[in-house]
N, C-alpha and C positions, 0 to 999 in steps of 0.2 A: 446820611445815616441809613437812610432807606437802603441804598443800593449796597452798603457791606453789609447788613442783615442777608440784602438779596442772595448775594454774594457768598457769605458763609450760608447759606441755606443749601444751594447750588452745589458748593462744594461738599458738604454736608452727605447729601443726594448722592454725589455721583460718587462719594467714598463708600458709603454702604451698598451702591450695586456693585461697586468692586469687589468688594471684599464677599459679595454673594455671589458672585462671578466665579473667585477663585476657590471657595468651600465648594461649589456646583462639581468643578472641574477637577478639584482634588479628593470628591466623593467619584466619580466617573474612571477616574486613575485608580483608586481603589477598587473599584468594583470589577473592574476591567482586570487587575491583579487579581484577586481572587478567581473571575473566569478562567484565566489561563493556570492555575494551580487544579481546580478543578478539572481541567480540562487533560491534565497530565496524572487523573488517578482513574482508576478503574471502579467501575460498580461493582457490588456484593451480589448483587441481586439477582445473574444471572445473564441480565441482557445484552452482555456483551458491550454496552456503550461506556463512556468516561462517566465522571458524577456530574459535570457540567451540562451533559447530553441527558440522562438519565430525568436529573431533575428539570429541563425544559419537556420533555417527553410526555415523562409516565410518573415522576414524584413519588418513585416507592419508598418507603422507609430507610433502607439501607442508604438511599442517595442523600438524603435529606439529615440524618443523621453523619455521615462522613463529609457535609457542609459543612452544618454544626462545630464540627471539627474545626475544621480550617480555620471559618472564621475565628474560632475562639482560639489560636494559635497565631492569628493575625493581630486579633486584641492585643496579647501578650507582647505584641513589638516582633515577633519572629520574622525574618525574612521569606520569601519565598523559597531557598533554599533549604533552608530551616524546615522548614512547617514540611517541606516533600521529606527529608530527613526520617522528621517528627514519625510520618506518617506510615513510610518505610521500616520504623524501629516498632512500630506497633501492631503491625499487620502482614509484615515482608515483604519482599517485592513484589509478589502478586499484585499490590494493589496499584502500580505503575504499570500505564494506559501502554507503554512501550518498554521494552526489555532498554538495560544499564547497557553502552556501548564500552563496558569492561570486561577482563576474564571472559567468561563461559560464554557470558550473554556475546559477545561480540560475534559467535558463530550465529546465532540469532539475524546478525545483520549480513555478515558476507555471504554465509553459506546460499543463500536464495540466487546471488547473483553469479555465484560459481556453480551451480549449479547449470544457471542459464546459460553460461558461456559454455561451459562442456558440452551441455546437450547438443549446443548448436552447431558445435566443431563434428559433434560424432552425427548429428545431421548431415553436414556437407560433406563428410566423407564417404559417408554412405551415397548422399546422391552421386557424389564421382564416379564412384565404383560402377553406378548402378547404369549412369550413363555410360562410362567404357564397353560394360559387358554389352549395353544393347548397339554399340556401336560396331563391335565386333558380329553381334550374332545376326544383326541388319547386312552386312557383309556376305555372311555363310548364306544369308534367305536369300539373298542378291543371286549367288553364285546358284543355289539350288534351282532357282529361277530361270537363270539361262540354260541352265542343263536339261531344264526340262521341255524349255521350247526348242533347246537345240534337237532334242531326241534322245538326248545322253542318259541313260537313267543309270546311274551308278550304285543306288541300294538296291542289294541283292534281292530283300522283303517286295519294294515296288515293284521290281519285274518278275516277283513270281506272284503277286496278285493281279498285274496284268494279263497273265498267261491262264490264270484259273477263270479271268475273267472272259477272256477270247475264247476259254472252252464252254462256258458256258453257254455264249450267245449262237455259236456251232449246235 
C-alpha cells in the first residue's frame, strides 16, 4: 500500500512539473510572438527604432502605449497578421518598421539595388575609357620622349624658346 501511495505521489509530482514546463514554454512562445510583432512597427516617438527596440532602450510613452496595443489585440485571439493589419488600419503604414514589398513600396526595395548596379556599370566604363585615353597618350609622351633625345624637336613653340633662350645666354 505504501509504495502506490509512493507511486501516485511520484506521479502526481512529475505531472505537475509538466504541465509547469509546458505553461513556462508556451508563455516564452508568447512572448517571443509579441517581440517579433513589435519588432515589425515603428515608434512614434521619433527615434527612429521599432517599439520592441524603443521599449528595451528608452521606454518613451509612445512605445509603451503601441505595446499596450498589441498585446490587447493579442488578448482578443488576433493573429500576428491580424493585429500588423489592426495596426496598419489605425495609424497607416508609417507605422511598419519596413515598407509593404507591394505597388509603390516595391520601388523602396529594388530601386537601391538598381541603383547600385548602374552606378557600377557607369563606373567601369568610365575606368575603360580612362585607361584607353592614358594608354594612348603614354604612347604620344613615349614618342615626345624619343624625339627629344633624338634632337628632333618638332613643336615649332619649343624651338623658338630654345633660340630666345641661346640669345640670351650670348
Amino acid at each position: 500500500m505504501k509504495s502506490v501511495i509512493l507511486w501516485l505521489f511520484v506521479a502526481l509530482l512529475l505531472d505537475t512539473a509538466g504541465v509547469g514546463t509546458v505553461q513556462q514554454l508556451s508563455d516564452e512562445k508568447k512572448l517571443e510572438a509579441l517581440s517579433d510583432i513589435r519588432r515589425e512597427l515603428a515608434c512614434y516617438c521619433g527615434c527612429s527604432l521599432t517599439v520592441e527596440d524603443c521599449l528595451r532602450s528608452m521606454r518613451c510613452s509612445e512605445s509603451s502605449k503601441l505595446s499596450e496595443q498589441v498585446i490587447e489585440y493579442d488578448k482578443a485571439g488576433k493573429t500576428k497578421a491580424e493585429i500588423i493589419q489592426a495596426m496598419v488600419a489605425t495609424y497607416g503604414e508609417t507605422i511598419l518598421s519596413a515598407p509593404t514589398k507591394k505597388g509603390l513600396n516595391l520601388a523602396a526595395w529594388v530601386l537601391p539595388f538598381l541603383a547600385l548596379g548602374v552606378g557600377g556599370v557607369v563606373a567601369l566604363v568610365v575606368v575603360r575609357k580612362w585607361r584607353s585615353q592614358s594608354g594612348s597618350m603614354g604612347g604620344a609622351a613615349a614618342r615626345a620622349a624619343t624625339e627629344a633625345a633624338s634632337g628632333a624637336n618638332v613643336d615649332p613653340y619649343m624651338q623658338k624658346v630654345e633660340d630666345e633662350l641661346k640669345q640670351l645666354e650670348r
